[in-house]
N, C-alpha and C positions, 0 to 999 in steps of 0.2 A: 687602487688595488682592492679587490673581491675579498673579501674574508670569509664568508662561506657559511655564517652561523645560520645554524635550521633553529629560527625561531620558534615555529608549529613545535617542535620537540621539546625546545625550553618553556612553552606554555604547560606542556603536558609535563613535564617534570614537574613544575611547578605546581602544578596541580594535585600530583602527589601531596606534597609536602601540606596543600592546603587542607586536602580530607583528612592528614591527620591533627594537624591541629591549624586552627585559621585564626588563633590569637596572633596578635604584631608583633612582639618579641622574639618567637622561636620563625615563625613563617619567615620575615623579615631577613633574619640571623641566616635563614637556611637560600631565602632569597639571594644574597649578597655571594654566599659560597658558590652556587649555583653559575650565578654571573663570573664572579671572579675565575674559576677554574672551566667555565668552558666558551668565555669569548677572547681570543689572542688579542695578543698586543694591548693589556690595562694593565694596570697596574693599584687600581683600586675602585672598588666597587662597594655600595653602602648608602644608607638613608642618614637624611638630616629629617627634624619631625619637628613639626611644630609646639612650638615653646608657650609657657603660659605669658611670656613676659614679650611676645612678638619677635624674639629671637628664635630662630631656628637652634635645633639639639641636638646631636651628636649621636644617632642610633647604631642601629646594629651593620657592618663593615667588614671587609676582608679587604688588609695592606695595613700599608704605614700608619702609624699613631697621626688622626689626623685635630683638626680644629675641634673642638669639643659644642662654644654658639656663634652662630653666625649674625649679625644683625639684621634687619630689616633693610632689603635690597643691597647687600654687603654680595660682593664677590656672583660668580656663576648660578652659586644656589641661590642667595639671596634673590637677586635679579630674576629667576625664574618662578622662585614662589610669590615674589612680589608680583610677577605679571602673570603667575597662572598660567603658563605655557611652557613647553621645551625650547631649553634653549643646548646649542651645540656651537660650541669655540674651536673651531681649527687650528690657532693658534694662543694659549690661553696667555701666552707676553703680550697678547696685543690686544687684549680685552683689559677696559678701564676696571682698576680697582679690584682686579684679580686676587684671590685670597692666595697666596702659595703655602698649602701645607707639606707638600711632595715637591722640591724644585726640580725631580723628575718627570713631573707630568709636564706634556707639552700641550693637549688637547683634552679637550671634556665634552661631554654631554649630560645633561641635568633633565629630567620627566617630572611631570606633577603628578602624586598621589593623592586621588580621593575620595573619600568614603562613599556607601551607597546613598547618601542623601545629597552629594559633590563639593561635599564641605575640604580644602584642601587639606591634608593632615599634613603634609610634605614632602618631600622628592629622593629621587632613586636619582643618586650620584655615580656616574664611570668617571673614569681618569685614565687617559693614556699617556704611555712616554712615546710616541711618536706622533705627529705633527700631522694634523690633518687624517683623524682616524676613523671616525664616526661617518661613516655614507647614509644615504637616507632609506637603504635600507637596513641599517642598523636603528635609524631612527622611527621609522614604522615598527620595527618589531621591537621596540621594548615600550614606543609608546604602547601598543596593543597589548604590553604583559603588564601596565601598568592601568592602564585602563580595564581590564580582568579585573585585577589581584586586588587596587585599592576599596571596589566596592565589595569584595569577599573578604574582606579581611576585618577579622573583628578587635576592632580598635579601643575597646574597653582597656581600661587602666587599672580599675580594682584587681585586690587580689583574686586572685584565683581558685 
């Protein structure tokens, strides 16, 4: 089934949000909203960022209270930051060593975030409650928003 999301429009929404501030926190934060409320059928949408201690950490998110670190190749995100590539589960019961923090999610799709130098910072997490959700045109366009976003995005940690 077509789901119909005009990607080209969620880049340029996105890009709002970037001119006005292209720190990680707020862009991110406002990233995750963006997703959540305007692609059907998810159920959560949000970054995991990389940790000083090689665990993935629990960033900015819209949905359920989820996993806070993830290990090194632990679960969907694990698996994708570790290999630096998207990965997308049709069925996430049927992927080894699946993290379940929604045992409503049935499917996922995981992208790598990273900086303009291609250092990976971490990855843009969806979650669907229906089985087999992610088409590969969903997967072209968010790799393409992440492929954007992680090299405009100013990932400085100091304050502010």
């Amino acid at each position: 089934m077509e789901r119909g999301t005009d990607y080209d429009l969620l880049l340029k929404m996105a890009g709002g949000f970037m001119e006005t501030d292209p720190h990680f926190i707020p862009f991110l934060s406002n990233l995750s909203a963006l997703l959540f409320e305007n692609l059907p059928e998810i159920n959560w949408a949000g970054v995991y960022l990389e940790g000083k201690d090689g665990r993935l950490v629990l960033g900015p998110f819209q949905g359920r209270p989820a996993c806070i670190h993830i290990g090194p190749g632990k679960g969907v995100c694990g698996a994708a930051f570790s290999a630096g590539e998207t990965v997308v589960v049709p069925d996430v019961h049927l992927f080894p060593g699946h993290i379940a923090c929604d045992s409503a999610s049935r499917s996922e799709i995981v992208i790598p975030l990273r900086d303009a130098g291609g250092r990976l910072r971490g990855v843009l997490d969806i979650d669907s409650p229906v089985t087999d959700r992610f088409s590969q045109k969903d997967r072209e366009g968010l790799e393409a928003l992440c492929a954007w976003a992680g090299p405009a995005i100013e990932w400085k940690v100091e304050e502010r």
